[in-house]
KOLROGU-865514 format. One record per atom (N, C-alpha, C): residue number from 1; residue in three letters; atom name; x, y, z. Coordinates in nm, 2 decimals. Layout:
<pts>
PT  nr rest atom     xx     yy     zz
PT NUM  ala   CA      X      Y      Z
...
</pts>
This chain:
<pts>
PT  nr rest atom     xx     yy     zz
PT   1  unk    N   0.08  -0.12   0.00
PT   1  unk   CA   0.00   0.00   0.00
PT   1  unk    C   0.09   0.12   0.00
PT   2  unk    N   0.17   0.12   0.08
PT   2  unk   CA   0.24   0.27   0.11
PT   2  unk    C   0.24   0.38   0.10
PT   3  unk    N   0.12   0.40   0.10
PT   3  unk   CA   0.03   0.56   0.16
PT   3  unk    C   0.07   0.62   0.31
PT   4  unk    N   0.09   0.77   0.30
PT   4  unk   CA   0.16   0.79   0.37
PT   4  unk    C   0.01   0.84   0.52
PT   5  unk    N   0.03   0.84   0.62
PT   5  unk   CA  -0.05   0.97   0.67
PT   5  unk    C  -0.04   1.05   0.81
PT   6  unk    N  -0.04   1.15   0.84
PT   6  unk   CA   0.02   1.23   0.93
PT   6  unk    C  -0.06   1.19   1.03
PT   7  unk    N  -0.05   1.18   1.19
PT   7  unk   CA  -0.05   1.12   1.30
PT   7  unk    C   0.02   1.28   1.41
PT   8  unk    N  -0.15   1.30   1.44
PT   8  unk   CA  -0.07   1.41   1.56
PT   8  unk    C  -0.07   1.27   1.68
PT   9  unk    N   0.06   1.29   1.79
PT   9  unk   CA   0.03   1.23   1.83
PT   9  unk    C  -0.02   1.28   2.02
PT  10  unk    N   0.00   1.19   2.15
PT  10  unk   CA  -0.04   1.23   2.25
PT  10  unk    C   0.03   1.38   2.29
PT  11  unk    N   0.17   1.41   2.25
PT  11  unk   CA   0.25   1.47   2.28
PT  11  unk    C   0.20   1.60   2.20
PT  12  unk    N   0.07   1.61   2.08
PT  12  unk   CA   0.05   1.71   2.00
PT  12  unk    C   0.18   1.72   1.88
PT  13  unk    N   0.27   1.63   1.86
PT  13  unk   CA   0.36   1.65   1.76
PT  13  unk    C   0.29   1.55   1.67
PT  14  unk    N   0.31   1.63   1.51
PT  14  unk   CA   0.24   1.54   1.41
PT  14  unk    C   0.40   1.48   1.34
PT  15  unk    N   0.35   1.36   1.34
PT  15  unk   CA   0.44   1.23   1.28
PT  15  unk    C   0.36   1.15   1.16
PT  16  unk    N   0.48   1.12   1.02
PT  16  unk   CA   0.45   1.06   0.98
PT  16  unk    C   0.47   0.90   0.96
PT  17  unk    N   0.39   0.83   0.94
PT  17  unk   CA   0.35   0.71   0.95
PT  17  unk    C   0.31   0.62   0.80
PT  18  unk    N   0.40   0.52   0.75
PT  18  unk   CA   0.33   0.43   0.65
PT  18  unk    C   0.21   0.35   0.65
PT  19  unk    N   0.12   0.36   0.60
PT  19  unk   CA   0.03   0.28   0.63
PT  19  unk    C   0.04   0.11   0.53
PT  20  unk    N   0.06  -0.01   0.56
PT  20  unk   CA   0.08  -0.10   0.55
PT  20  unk    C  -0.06  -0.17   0.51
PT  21  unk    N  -0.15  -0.15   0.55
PT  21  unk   CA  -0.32  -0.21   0.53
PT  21  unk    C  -0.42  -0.12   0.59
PT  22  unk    N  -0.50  -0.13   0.55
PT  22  unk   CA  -0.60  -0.04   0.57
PT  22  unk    C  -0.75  -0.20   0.54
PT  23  unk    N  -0.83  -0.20   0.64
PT  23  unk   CA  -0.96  -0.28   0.60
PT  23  unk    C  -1.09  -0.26   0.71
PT  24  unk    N  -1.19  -0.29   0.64
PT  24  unk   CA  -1.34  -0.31   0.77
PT  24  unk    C  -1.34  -0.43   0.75
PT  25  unk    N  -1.35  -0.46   0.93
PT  25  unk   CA  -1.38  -0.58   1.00
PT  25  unk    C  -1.54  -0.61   0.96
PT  26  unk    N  -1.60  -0.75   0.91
PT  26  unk   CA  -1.73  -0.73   0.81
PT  26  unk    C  -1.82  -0.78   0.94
PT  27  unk    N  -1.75  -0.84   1.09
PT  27  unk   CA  -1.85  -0.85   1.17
PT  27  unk    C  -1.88  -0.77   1.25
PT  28  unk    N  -1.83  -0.64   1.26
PT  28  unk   CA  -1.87  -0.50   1.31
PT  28  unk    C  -1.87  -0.38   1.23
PT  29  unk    N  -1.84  -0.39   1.10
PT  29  unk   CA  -1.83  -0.30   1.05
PT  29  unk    C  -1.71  -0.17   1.07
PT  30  unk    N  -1.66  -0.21   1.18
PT  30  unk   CA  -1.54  -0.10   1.16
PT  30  unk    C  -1.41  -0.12   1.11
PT  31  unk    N  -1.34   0.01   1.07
PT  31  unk   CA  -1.27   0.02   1.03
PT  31  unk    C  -1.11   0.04   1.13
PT  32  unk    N  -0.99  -0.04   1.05
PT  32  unk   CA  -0.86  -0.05   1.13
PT  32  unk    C  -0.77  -0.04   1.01
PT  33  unk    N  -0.68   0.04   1.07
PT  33  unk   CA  -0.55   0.05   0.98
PT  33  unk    C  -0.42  -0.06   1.06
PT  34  unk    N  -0.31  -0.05   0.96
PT  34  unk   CA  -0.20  -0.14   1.01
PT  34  unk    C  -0.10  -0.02   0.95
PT  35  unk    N   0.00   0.02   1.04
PT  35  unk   CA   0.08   0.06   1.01
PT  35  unk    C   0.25   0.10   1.08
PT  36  unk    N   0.30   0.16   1.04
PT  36  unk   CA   0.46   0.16   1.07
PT  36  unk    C   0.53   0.35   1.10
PT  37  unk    N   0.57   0.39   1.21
PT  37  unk   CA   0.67   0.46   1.14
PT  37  unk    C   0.82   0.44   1.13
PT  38  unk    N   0.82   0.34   1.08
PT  38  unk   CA   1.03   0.28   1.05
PT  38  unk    C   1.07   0.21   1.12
PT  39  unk    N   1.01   0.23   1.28
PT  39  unk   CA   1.10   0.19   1.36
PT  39  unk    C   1.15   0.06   1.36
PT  40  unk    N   1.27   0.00   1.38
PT  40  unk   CA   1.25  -0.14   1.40
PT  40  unk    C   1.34  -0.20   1.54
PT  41  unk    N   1.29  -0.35   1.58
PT  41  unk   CA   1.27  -0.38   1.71
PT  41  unk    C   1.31  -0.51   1.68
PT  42  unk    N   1.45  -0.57   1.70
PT  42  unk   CA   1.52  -0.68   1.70
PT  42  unk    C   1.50  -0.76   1.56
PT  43  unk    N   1.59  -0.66   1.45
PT  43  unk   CA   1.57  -0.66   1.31
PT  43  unk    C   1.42  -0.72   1.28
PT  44  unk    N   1.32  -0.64   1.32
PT  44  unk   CA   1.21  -0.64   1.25
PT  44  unk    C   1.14  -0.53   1.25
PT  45  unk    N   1.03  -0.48   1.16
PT  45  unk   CA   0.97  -0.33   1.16
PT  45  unk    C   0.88  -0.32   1.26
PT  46  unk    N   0.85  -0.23   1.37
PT  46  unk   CA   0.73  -0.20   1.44
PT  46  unk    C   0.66  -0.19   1.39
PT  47  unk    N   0.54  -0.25   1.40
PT  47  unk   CA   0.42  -0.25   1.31
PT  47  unk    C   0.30  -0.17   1.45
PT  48  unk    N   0.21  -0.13   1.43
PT  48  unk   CA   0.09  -0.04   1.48
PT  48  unk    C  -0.08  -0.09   1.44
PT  49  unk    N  -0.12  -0.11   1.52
PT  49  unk   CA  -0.30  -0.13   1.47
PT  49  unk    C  -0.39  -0.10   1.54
PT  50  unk    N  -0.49   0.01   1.48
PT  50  unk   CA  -0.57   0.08   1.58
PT  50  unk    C  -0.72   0.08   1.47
PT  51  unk    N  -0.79   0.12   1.55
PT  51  unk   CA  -0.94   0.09   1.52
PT  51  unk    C  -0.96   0.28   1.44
PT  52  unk    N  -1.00   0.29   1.33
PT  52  unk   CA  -1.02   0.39   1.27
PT  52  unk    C  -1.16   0.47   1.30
PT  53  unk    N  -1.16   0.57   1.35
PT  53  unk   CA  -1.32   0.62   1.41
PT  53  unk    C  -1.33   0.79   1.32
PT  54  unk    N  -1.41   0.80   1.22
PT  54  unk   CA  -1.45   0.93   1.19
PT  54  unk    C  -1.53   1.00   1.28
PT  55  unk    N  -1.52   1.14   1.29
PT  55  unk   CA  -1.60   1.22   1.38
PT  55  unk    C  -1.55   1.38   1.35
PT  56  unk    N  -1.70   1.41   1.26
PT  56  unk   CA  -1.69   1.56   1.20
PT  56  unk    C  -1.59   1.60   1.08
PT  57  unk    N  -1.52   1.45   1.02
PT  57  unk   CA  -1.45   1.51   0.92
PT  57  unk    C  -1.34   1.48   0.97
PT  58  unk    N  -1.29   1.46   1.11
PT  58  unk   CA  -1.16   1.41   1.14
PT  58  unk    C  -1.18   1.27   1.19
PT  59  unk    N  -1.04   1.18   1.19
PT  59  unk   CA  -1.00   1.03   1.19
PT  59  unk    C  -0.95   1.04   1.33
PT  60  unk    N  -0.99   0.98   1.40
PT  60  unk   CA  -0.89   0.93   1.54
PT  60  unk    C  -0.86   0.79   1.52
PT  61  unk    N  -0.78   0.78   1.58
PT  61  unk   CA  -0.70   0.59   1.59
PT  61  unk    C  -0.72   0.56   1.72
PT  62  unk    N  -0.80   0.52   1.75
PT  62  unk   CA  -0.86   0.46   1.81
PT  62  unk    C  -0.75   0.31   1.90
PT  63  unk    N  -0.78   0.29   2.06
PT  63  unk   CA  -0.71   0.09   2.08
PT  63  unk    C  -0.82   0.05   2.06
PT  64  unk    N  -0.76  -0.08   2.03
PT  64  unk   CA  -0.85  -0.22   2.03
PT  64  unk    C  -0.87  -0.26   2.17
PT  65  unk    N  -0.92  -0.30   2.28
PT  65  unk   CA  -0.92  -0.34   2.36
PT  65  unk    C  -1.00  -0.44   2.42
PT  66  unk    N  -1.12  -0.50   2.33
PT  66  unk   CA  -1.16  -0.60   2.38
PT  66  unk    C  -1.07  -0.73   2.30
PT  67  unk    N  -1.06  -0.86   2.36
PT  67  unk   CA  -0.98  -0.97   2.36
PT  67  unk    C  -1.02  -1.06   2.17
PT  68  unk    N  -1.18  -1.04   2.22
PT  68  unk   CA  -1.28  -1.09   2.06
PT  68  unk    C  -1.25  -1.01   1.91
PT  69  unk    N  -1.27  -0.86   1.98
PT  69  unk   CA  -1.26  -0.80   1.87
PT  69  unk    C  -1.06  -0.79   1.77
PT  70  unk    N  -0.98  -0.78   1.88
PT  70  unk   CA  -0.84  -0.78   1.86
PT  70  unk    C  -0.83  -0.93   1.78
PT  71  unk    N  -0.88  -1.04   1.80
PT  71  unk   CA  -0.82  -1.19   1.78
PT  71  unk    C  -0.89  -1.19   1.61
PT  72  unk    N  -0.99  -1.12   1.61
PT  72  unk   CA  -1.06  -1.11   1.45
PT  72  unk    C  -0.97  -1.04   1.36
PT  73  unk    N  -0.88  -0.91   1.43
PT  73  unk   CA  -0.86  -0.80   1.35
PT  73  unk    C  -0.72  -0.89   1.30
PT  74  unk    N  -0.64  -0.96   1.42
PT  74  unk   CA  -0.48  -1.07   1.41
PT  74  unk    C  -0.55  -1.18   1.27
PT  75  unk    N  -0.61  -1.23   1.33
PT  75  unk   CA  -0.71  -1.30   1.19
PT  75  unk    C  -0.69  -1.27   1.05
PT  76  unk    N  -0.78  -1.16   1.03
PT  76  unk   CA  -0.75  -1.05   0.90
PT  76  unk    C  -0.59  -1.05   0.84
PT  77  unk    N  -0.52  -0.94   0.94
PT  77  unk   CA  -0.37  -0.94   0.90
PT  77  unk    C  -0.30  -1.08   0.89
PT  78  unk    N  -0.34  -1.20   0.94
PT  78  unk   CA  -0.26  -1.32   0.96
PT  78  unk    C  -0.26  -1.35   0.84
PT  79  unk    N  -0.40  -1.38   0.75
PT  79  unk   CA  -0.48  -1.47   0.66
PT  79  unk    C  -0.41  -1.37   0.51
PT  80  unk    N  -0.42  -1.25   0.55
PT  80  unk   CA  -0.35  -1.14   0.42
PT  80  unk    C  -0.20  -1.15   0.41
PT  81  unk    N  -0.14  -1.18   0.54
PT  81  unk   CA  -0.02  -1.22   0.54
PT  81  unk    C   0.01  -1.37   0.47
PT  82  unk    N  -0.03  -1.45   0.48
PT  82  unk   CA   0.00  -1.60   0.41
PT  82  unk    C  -0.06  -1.58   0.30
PT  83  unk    N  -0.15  -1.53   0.24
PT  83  unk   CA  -0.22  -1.52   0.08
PT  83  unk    C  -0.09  -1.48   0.02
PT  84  unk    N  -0.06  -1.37   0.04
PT  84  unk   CA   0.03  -1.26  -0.01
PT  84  unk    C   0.16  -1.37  -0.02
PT  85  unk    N   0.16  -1.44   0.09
PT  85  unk   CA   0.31  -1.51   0.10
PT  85  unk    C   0.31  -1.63   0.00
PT  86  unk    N   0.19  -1.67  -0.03
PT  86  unk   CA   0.13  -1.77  -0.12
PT  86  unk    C   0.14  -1.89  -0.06
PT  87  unk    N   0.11  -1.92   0.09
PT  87  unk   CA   0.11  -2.03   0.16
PT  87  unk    C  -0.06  -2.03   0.18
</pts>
């Protein structure tokens, strides 16, 4: 995908961020991004996943925090991850 998108973050500094996937979950209907800013963490890239919420025209990123809804969203990315890998 590698669409870029700016992230103010807690600190009010806007950071940018790759976005890796972008999808709606089809048993709730919401929306979650997957994404990165560079970092990486025992040669592998930090990856990020938050629940996408519109309100008035602006996007908040939202946590995941219930156990059901998280294990659906790992699901999604797992299943896109082996397609892709052609396993």
């Amino acid at each position: 995908m590698n669409k870029k998108v700016i992230i103010t973050n807690s600190q009010g500094q806007k950071v940018e961020a790759t976005v890796i996937k972008a999808f709606t979950l089809k048993e709730n209907n919401k929306d979650y991004i997957v994404y990165t800013f560079g970092e990486n963490n025992d040669n592998n890239v930090k990856t990020y996943v938050s629940c996408v919420r519109e309100e008035n025209g602006e996007y908040y990123f939202d946590s995941i925090n219930d156990d059901n809804e998280w294990k659906k969203v790992k699901d999604v990315i797992v299943n896109e991850r082996m397609s892709s890998n052609g396993i």
